[in-house]
C-alpha positions in Angstrom: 83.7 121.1 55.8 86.3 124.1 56.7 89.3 124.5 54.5 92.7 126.2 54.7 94.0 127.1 52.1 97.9 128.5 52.8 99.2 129.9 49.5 103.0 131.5 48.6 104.2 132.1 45.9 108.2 130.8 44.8 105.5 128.1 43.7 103.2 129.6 42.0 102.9 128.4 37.8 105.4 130.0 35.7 107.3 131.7 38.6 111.6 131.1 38.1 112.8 134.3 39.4 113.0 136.2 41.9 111.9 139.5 40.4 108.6 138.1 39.6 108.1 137.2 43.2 109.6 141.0 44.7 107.1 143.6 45.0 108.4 146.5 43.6 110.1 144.8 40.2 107.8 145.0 37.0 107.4 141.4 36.9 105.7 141.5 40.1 102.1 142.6 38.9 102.0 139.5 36.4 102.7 137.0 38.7 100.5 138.9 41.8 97.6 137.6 38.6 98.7 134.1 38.5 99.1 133.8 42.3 95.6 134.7 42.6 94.8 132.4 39.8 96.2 129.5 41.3 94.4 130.1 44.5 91.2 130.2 42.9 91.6 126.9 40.9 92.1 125.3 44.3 88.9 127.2 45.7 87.1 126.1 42.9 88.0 122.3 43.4 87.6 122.6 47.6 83.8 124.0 46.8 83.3 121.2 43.6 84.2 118.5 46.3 81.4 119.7 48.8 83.3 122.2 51.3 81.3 124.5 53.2 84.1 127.2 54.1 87.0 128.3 52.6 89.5 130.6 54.3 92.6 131.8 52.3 96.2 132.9 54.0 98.2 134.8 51.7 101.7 133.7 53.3 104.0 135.2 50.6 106.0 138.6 51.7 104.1 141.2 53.9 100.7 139.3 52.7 99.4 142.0 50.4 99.9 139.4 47.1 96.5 138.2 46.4 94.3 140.6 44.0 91.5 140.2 46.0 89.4 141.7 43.7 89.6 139.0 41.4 89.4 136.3 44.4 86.8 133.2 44.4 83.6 135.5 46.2 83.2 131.8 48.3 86.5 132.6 50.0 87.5 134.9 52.5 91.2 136.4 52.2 93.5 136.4 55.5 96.3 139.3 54.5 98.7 141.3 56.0 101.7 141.0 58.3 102.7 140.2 60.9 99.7 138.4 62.1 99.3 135.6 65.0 99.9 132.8 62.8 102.3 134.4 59.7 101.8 131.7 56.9 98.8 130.0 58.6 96.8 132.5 59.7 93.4 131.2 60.1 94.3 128.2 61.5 92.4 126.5 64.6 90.3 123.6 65.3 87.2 124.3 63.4 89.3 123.6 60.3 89.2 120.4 58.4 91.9 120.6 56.5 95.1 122.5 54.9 96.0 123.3 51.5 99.3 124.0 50.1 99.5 126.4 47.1 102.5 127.9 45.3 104.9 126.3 48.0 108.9 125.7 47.1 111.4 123.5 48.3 113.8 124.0 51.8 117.4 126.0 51.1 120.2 124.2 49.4 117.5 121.9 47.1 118.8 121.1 44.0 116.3 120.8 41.0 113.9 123.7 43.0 113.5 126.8 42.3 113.9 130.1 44.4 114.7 127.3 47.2 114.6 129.0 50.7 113.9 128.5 54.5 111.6 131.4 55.4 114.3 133.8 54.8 116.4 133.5 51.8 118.7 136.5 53.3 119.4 135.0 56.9 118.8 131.5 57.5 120.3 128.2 56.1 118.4 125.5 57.3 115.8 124.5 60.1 115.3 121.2 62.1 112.4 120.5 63.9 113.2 117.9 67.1 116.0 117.2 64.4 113.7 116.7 61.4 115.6 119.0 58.5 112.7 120.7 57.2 110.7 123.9 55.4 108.2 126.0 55.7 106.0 123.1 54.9 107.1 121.6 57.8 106.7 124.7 59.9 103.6 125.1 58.6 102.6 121.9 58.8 103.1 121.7 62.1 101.4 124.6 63.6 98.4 122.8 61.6 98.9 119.3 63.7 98.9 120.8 66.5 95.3 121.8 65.9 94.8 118.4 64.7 94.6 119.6 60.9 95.8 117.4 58.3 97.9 119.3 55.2 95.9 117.1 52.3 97.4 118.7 49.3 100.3 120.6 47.5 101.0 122.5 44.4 104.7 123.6 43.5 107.8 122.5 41.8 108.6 118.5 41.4 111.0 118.9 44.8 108.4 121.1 46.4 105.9 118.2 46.1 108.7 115.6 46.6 109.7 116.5 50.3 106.0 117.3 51.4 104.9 113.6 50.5 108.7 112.7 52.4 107.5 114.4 55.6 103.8 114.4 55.6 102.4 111.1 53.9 100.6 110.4 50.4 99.4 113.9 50.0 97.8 115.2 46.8 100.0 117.4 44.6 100.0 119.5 41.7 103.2 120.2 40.1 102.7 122.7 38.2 106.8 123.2 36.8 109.7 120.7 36.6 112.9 122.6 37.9 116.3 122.1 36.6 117.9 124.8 38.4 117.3 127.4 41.3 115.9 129.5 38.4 115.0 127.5 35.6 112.1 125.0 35.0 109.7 123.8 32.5 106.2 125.5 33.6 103.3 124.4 32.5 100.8 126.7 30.9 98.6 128.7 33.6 95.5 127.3 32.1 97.0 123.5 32.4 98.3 124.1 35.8 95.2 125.8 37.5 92.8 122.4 35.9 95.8 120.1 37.9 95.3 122.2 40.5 91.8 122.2 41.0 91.5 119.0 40.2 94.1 118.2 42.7 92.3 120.2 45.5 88.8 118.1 44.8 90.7 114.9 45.3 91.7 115.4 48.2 88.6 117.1 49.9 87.0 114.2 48.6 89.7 112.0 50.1 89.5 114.0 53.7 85.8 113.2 53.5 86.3 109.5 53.1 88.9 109.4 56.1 91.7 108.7 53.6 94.2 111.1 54.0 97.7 110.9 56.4 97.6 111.9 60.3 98.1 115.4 61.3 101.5 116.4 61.4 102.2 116.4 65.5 105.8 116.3 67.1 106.4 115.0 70.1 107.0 117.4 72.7 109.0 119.3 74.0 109.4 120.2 70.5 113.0 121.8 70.0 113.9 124.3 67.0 117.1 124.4 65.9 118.0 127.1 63.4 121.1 127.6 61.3 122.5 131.3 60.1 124.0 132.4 57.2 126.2 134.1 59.1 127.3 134.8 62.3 126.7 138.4 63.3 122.5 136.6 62.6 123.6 134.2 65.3 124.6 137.3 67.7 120.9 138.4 67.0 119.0 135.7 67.4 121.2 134.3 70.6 119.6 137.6 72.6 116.3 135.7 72.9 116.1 134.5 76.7 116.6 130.1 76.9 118.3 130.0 73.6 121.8 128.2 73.1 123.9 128.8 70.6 126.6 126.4 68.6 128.3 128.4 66.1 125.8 129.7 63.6 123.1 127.8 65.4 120.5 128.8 67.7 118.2 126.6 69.7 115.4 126.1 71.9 112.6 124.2 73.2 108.9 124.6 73.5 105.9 123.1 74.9 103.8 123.1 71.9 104.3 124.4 67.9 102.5 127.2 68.1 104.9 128.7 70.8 107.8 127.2 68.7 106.9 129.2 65.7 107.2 132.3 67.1 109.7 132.0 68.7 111.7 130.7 65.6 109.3 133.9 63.7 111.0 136.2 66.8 114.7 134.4 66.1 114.5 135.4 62.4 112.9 139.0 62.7 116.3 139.8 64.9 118.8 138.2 62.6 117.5 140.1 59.9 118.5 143.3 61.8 
């Protein structure tokens, strides 16, 4: 059995701001630790409930987060950017299933911290074939349309909330209750990572037995609709060819996710110009 594991890191234990998240700030360096932590809990459980192969996409920035000298030695890192598949990079058909790790909440979430769509700076919300979603839906489906299952989650109590809304009785590991954009109760890293792994054995276990939700597939044409923050984004993103544009939002349609993602990755890079 292959495993995915996607991990960011607005979820990550103990994580509330965003200086901890930034490269650059001092916080950084503490957190890049527990990141890499909270990765290898979830290794550790995928390999305790009999997987074969795990691959790791480090999804969080530029995807230069994970220490990988203190990564799981049964794992092999995906890192970088830009790469084909951003977030999911590693992703085809010879993988089983996906894990979730350190994921947050979609913009405007109350009770969720550092709550964003991809791009806290440019855009405000995303709707897949009018499904108001995340990056967990994003991600989620680029995975269906591999026919990969998402079988797990760690993250806030929202985070974890609106995966299980889209995707089906998922396992999750909250590893902080949020109160506020930038405020929670966190769990101890040594608590969270034993939830974690524990989490991430459950539901191999569960893929094994044929007891986890469908893969997340849209019907197609699949059409992405993306909202700005403001509307000089909108100018930006509207110069991509077959796009139409109602105010501050841009959209378009696609034969299948994987061309949908990058074109909503392509609508975002030129906003943020």
């Amino acid at each position: 059995m292959k495993i995915l594991i996607a991990a960011d890191m607005e979820g990550i234990t103990g994580v509330t701001t965003w200086d901890q998240v930034t490269p650059g700030h001092a916080e950084y360096a503490r957190f890049r630790k527990l990141m890499t932590q909270d990765v290898n809990a979830a290794i550790r459980g995928a390999f305790e409930a009999g997987a074969q192969e795990v691959f790791v996409a480090d999804g969080h920035w530029n995807g230069t987060n994970i220490l990988i000298e203190e990564l799981d030695p049964r794992a092999r890192l995906n890192a970088g950017s830009p790469s084909p598949s951003s977030m999911m990079e590693g992703i085809d058909e010879s993988v089983n299933g996906v894990i979730f790790i350190g994921y947050h909440a979609r913009n405007g979430s109350p009770n969720a911290i550092l709550d964003h769509t991809w791009s806290s700076k440019t855009v405000a919300n995303v709707w897949l074939n009018d499904i108001l979603t995340g990056e967990y839906g994003l991600n989620a489906a680029v995975a269906g349309h591999f026919g990969v299952p998402v079988i797990m989650v760690s993250g806030d109590q929202t985070a974890c909330a609106q995966v299980t809304e889209l995707l089906g009785d998922v396992e999750t590991a909250v590893v902080k209750q949020a109160s506020g954009r930038f405020a929670a109760e966190c769990l101890a890293p040594e608590a969270a990572q034993e939830i974690i792994c524990l989490s991430a054995q459950r539901a191999v276990e569960r893929l094994a037995e044929g007891d986890m939700p469908d893969p997340f597939v849209l019907d197609t044409p699949i059409t992405v609709t993306v909202e700005f923050f403001s509307s000089d984004m909108a100018d930006h993103a509207a110069l991509i060819p077959f796009t139409k544009r109602e105010g501050t939002r841009i959209s378009f349609s696609a034969q299948e996710m994987v061309s949908a993602c990058n074109g909503f990755r392509a609508m975002v890079m030129l906003a943020s110009l």
